[in-house]
N, C-alpha and C positions, 0 to 999 in steps of 0.2 A: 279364563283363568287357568283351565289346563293347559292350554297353551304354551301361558305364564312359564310354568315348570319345563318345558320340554323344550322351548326356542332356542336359549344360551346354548344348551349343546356342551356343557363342559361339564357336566355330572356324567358315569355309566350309572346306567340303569339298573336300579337295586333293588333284594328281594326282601319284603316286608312282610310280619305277621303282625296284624291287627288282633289281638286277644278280647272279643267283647260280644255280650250278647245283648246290646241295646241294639234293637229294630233300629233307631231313632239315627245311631250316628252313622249305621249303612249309606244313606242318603249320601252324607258329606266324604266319607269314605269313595265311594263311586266316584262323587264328580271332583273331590281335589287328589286325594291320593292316588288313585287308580290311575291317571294319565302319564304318571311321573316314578311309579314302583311299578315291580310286578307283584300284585295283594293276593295274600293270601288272610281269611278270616278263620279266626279261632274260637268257636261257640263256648267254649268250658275247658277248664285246663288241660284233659285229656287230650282235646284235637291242639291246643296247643303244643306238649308237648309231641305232639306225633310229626305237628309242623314241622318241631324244630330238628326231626330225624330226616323228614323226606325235602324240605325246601332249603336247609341250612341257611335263612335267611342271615344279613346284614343286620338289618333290623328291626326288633320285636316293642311293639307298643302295648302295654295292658293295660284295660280299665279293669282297675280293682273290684269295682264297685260290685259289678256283673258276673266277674268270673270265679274271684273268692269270696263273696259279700261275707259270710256266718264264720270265716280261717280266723282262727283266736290270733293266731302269730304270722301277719299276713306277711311282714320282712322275711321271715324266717321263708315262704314259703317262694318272694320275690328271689331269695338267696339260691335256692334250687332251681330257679328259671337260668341264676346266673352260672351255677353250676354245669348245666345241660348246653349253656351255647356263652363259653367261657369269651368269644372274641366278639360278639354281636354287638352292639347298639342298644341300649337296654332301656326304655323308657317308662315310666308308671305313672297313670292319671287317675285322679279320684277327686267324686267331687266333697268329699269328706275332708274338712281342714284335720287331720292327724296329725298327731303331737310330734314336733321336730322333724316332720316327713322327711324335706329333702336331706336331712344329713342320718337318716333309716336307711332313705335310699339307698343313698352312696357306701353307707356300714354293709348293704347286701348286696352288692355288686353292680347296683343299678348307677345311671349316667344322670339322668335326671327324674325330679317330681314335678309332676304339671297339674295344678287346679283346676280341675272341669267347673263349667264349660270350657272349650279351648276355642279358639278362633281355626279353621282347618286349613284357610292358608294359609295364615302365617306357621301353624303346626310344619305344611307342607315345606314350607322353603329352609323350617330349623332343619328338620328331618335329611334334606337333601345335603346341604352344609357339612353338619353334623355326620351322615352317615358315610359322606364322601369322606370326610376329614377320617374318620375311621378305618376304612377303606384303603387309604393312603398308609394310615399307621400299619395296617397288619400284613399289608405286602411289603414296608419299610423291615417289620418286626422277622417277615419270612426270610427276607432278602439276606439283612443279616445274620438270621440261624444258616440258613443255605452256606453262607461265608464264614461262620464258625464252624461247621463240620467240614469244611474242603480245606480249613487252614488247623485242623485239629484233630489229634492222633492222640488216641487214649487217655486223654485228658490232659496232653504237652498243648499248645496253643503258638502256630506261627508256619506260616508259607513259603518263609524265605529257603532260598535254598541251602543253606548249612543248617535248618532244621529239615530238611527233608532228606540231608545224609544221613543225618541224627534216625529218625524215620527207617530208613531203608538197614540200618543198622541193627537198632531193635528189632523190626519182623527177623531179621536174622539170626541173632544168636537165641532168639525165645524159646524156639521150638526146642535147645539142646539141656540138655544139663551142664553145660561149660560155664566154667565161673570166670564173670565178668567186671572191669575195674571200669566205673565211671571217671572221668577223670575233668575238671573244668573249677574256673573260679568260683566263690562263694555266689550263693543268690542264683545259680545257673537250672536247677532244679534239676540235680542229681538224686533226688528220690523220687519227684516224680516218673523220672526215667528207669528206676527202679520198678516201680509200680507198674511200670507201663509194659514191661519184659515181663512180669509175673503174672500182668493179666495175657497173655499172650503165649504162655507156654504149660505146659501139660501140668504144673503145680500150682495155677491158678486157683482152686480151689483148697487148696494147705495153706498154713499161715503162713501170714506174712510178718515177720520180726527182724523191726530198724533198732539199732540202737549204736546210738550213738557215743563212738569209745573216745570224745575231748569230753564229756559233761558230766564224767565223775574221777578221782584220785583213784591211784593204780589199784590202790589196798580194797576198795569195795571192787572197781570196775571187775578183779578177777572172781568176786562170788557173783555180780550181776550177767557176766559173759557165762563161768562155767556150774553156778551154783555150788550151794554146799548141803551136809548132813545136819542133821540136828548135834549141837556141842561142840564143833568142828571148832570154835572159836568161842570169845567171850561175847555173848549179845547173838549168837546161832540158839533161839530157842525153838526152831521148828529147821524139817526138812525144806529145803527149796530148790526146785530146779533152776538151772541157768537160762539165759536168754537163747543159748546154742542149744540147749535140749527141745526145748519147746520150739523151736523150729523144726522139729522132725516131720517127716513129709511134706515140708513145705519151702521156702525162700529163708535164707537168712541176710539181712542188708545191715554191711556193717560203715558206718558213715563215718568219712575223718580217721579212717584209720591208720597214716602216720602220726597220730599222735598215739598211738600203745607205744608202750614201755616193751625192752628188749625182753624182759620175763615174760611180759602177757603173748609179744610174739614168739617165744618157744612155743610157749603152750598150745597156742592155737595153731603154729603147725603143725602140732604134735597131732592136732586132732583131726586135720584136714589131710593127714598121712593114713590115719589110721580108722578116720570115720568113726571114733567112738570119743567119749567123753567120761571122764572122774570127777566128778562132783569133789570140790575141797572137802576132806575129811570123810570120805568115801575108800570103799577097799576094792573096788569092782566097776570096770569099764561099763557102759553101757553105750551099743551101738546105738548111731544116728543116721538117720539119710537128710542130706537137707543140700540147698544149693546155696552157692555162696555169692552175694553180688558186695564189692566194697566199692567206696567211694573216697575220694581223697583232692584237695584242692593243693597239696605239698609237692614239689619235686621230691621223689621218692630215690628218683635215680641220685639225686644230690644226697638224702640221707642216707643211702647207700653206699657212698664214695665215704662218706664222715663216721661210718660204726655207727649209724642209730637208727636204721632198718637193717634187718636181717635180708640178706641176700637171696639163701633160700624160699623164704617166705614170701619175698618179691617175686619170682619166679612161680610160687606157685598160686599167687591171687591176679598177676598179669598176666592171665593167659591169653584175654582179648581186652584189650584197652578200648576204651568207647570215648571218645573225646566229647562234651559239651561246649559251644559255642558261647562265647560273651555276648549280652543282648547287642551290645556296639558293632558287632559281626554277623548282625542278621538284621540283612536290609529289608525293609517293610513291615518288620514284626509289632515293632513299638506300636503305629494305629489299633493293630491287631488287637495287642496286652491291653492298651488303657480302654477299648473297646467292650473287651470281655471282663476286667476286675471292675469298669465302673458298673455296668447292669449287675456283676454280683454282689457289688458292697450296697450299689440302692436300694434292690430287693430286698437284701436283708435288711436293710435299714429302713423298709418299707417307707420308701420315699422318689419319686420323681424321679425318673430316668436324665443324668445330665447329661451333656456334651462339651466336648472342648471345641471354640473359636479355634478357625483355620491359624491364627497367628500361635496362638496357646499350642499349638499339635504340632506347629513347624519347631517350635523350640524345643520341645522335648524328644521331634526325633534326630535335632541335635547333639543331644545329652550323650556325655558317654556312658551313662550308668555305672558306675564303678560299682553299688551294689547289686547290680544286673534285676531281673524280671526280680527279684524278693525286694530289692529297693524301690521298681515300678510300681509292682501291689502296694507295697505301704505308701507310697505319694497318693494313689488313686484312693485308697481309703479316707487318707487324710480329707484330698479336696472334698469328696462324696458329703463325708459328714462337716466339713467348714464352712462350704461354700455356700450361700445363700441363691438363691435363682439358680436356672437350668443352664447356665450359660457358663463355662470356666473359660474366664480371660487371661490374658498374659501377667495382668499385674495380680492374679491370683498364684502364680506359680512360687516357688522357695527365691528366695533371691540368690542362694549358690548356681540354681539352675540357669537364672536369669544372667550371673556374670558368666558360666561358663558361656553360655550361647551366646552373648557378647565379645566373649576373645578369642572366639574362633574367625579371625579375620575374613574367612572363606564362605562364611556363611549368620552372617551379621544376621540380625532379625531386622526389617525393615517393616512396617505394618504399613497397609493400603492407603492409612491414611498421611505418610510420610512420619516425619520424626521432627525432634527440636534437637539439632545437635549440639548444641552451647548447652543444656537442660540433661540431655542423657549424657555427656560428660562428665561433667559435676553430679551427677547423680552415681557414676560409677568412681571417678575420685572419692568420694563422700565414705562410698560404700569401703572403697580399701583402706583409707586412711582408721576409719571403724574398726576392720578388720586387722590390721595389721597393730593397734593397739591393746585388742583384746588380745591378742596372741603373742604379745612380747610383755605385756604389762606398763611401758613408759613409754614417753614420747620420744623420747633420746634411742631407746631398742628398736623401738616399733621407725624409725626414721633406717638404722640400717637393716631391716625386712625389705624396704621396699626401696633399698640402694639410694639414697636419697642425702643429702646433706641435712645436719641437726636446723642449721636455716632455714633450709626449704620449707623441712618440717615442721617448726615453730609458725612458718608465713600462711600455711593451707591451712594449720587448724585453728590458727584466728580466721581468715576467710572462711570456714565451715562454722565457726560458734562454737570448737570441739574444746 
């Protein structure tokens, strides 16, 4: 029977701690476990947990009965085994029927509950199964941390090479006090790149204050940027400092900011000349030190040319333009994103790790993202919490994603197991005739959307039922 275990040859041989002080199950230990782990025996919780510092076993079996018999809160104490050897294999035998056991277990981080007496070889072949399949997962689960720290710099995520310009840009301008213009479309995570320069440079440890100058009207934005005095106005019943004060010693990140009004940009160059600031309804400067990073998705230079960026102020917040790439312009990164926001949205969602099917992951790193990685996160959240089972399939994805990756002639989606092509026609007809009436309101508008004779249009949506 030891044999049994050791012939097939397709298990590594794994390190077990047996937690028991029954004489009795030694025996069976020796002659099944022993030929097929390397055992170690744990008389009392002590040598168990000493085990789990010197053998870092795979996997840990406890008899309850023996090691905690008299533990009022014997879960609570299985919880601390789980704590001490967070990746192990965790199993608990008792021959005591305890109320709800196996779902105690699992509440304390344990894998499974087994009713003593147990059979010790079939114990042995779950054990090997079970411990391999474990085994498997935490070298999968290392493999992939390995691959998110070589594709991940200060908390940006992506290995393609217009992220590692991006990369090599930031270590650059970190260490200076030079103020810096993010510059890239919406979604491109222009403050993470912010964050990323602040953790990296000598003000790392001073605050960090974003604020955002599109997400209020001019008339507050300037007490929110420069603060005011108590009375300065009607509805000033306390003093307040600005967002630029309390940046002092530290970063200030101002996001979207061609959208300030030509007043708000005197002001603030007034202040980026002179390093001090006037609280509205204040009589006395007070200096600031703070560095300045802005962000902006506008041609600046175009509002430049048109009177509605100040020129000066252009010149003196562009000193190093840092461009952000569109996720569509970073080859390889998409696996990357939907890789790392799904593990973060299941954890949080304390739910099952999914994955996307190879067809499901070819279509989306067709997508062109127009919302870039902030519209990738929100897609992965969605499916994370929609999707039913671990498996995200193609017919689970948005159907805008599904027709774009269909009209890319270049790169059609074709799944392994072929297609119906008379079925996915009409299935995309279907879908624009839908679309093209919701967007025009009648069948007669919605017929010249999609360049069509009022005919044609009347003949498809009696053949669709529309």
């Amino acid at each position: 029977m030891a044999g049994m275990a050791l012939a097939p040859g397709h298990y590594e041989r794994l390190t077990l701690v047996f937690a028991t002080s029954d004489d009795a199950a030694l025996t069976d230990i020796g002659q099944e476990l022993a030929p097929a782990f390397f055992i170690s025996v744990a008389p009392d919780p002590s040598a168990l947990f000493q085990s789990l510092l010197e053998h870092a076993p795979e996997i840990v079996v406890i008899d309850l009965d023996t090691i905690v018999p008299e533990h009022p809160e014997v879960f609570d104490w299985v919880a601390s085994v789980r704590k001490s050897a967070p990746q192990t294999l965790l199993i608990v035998i008792s021959r005591t029927p305890l109320r709800n056991a196996r779902q105690q277990t699992k509440k304390a981080g344990g894998d499974e509950f087994l009713l003593a007496p147990v059979d010790f070889s079939e114990l042995r072949e779950y054990l090997l199964e079970a411990g391999e399949e474990r085994r498997r997962r935490n070298e999968s689960l290392l493999l992939r941390e390995e691959i998110s720290q070589k594709n991940s710099f200060c908390g940006m995520i992506g290995g393609s090479e217009a992220m590692q310009r991006v990369y090599d840009a930031v270590r650059r301008v970190a260490p200076s006090n030079t103020t810096v213009m993010l510059r890239g479309e919406s979604g491109t995570g222009k403050e993470l790149a912010a964050r990323a320069i602040v953790s990296l440079s000598p003000r790392r440890d001073g605050p960090f204050v974003s604020v955002n100058c599109a997400a209020l009207p001019e008339t507050l934005m300037e007490s929110e940027l420069f603060g005011h005095e108590k009375g300065a106005f009607t509805g000033a019943h306390a003093t307040r400092p600005g967002q630029v004060e309390l940046a002092d010693g530290g970063t200030l990140f101002l996001d979207e900011i061609g959208s300030l009004g030509l007043a708000l940009q005197s002001k603030l160059l007034r202040v980026l000349q002179e390093r001090a600031i006037q609280r509205i309804g204040g009589k006395h400067p007070r200096k600031i030190d703070f560095r300045l990073i802005t962000a902006t998705n506008d041609d600046l230079e175009d509002l430049v040319r048109k009177g509605q960026f100040r020129e000066d102020l252009y010149y003196r917040i562009c000193v190093i333009p840092l461009p952000l790439p569109p996720l569509r312009a970073r080859e390889g990164d998409v696996p990357l994103l939907l890789d790392h926001y799904m593990r973060m949205h299941c954890l949080a969602a304390d739910m099952p790790l999914k994955r996307f099917s190879p067809e499901a992951m070819q279509v989306l790193e067709t997508s062109s993202w127009p919302g870039n990685v902030r519209e990738l996160e929100n897609l992965t959240q969605r499916l994370a919490l929609m999707v039913d089972g671990e498996l995200i399939e193609v017919q689970h994805l948005p159907e805008k994603v599904l027709l774009a990756a269909t009209a890319s002639h270049d790169q059609i989606l074709i799944p392994s197991e072929g297609v119906n092509l008379d079925e996915e026609l009409t299935r995309i007809e279907l879908a624009y005739l839908e679309a093209a009436i919701r967007r025009a309101g009648s069948k007669r508008a919605a017929a010249a959307v999609l360049c069509i004779p009022i005919q044609k249009m009347k003949y498809l949506c009696r053949k669709h039922g529309i």
